[in-house]
N, C-alpha and C positions, 0 to 999 in steps of 0.2 A: 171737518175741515175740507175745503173745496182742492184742486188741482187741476191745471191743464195743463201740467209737466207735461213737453214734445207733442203738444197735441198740434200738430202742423195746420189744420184748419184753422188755429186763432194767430194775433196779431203776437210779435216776437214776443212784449212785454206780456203777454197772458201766457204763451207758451213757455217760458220762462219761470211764472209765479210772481214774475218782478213786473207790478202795471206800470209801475212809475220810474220802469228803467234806470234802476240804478247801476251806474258801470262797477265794470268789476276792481276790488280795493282790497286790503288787505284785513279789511276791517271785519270781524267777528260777528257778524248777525245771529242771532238766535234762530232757526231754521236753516239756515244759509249748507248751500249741498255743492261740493264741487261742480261747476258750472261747462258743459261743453261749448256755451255759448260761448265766440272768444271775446266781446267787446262784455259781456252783462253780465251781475248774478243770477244767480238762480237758487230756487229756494223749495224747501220739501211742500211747500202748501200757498197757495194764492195770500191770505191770513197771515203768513210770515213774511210774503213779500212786501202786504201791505202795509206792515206794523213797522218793516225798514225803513220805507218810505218815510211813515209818518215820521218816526225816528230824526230823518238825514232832515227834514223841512223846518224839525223843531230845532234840531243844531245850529240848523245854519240861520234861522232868525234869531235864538239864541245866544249861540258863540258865537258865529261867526258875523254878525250885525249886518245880517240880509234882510233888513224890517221892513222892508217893504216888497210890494209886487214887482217892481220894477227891479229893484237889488236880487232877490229870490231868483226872479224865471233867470234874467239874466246869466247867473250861476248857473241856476240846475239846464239849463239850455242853452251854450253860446252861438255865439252868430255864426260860428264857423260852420256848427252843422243842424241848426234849426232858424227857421223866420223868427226870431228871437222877438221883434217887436209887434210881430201879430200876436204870436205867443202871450208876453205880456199883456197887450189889448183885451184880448181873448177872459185871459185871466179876473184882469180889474175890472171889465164888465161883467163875468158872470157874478161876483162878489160882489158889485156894486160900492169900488171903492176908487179912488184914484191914485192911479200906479204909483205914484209918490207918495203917499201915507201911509206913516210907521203903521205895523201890522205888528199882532202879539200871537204866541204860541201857546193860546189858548184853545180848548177844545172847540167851543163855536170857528173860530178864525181855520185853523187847522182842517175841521169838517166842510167846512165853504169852499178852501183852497180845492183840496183832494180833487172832487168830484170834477171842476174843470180841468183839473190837471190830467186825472185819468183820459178823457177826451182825447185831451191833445195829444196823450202818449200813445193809447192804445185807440183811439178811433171809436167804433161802436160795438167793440166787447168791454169797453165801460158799461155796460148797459147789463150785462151778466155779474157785475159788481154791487153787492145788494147796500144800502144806506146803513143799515145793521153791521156789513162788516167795514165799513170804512169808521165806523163810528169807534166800533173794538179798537181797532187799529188806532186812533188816535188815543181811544183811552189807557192801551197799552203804550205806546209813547210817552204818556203824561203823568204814567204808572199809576194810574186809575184805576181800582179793584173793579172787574166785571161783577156785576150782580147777579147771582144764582137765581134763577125764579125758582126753581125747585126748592130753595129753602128759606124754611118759614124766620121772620124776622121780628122782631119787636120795635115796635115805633118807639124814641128817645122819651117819649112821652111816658109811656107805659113801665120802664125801666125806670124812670126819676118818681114815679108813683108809687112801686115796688119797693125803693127806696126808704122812701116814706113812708110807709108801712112799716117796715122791717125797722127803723125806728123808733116810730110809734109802741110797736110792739117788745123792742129792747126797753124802752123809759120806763114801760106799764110795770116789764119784772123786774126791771130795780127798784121799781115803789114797793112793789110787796115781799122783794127781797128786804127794803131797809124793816120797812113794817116789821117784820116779822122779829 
């Protein structure tokens, strides 16, 4: 797991773990570390903060019926203390969709969002954010079992074959059980 806990050379949201600056709530994150930050969370690992993110994006399209670009940044951004509508621009074009079009909280849609989001939050330590962990990150949201390469797997094929066999091989000894 990555960290730039306090590392004062990066942008608040990396030095935090939180890229996608999430304010501080009372809300239970999984990593989530007492924060000395006073307006953000903060979190034991970059991975935790990204996973919250994903988390609060899929909520709030979700629950809270922010389906679109334009409902979403709005929210996660208001005009009081961001360009809210460049923000959104920004957004819909890197996705290539219009700000108004219901959007789902699906891992494709969710992986598209991130990436310009990071951007806009943290600037060009997006860029120290690999497409592998942003990917986790949403799969973790969607509660998507990450895949172990390390362990060996059988294809569904292989098992329904196995299957097949095993009764094959049940049928044959009950013929020579009746035989007998």
């Amino acid at each position: 797991m990555s960290t730039y806990l306090n590392d004062k050379t990066r942008s608040r949201g990396l030095r935090n773990n939180n890229p996608l600056n999430l304010r501080k709530t009372s809300a239970k994150w999984l990593g989530k570390i007492p924060s000395t930050d006073k307006d953000f969370e903060q979190f034991t690992s970059l991975e935790m903060g990204l996973r919250a993110g994903a988390i609060n994006i899929k909520t709030q399209i979700n629950v809270r019926k922010k389906n679109t670009v334009a409902k979403l940044i709005y929210t996660y951004a208001p005009p009081n203390e961001n360009d809210t509508l460049n923000y959104i621009n920004t957004i819909a074009r890197s996705v290539n969709i219009d700000p108004n079009a219901t959007i789902k909280a699906d891992t494709e849609t969710l992986y598209k969002l991130i990436r310009p989001m990071l951007k806009m939050e943290i600037g060009n330590d997006e860029k120290l954010i690999s497409d592998t962990q942003i990917l986790n990150a949403v799969n973790a949201a969607l509660n998507i079992k990450q895949k172990d390469e390390n362990k060996e797997t059988k294809p569904t094929a292989g098992i329904l074959a196995d299957a097949g066999l095993f009764i094959l091989l049940l049928l044959v000894f009950i013929y020579f059980i009746i035989k007998l």
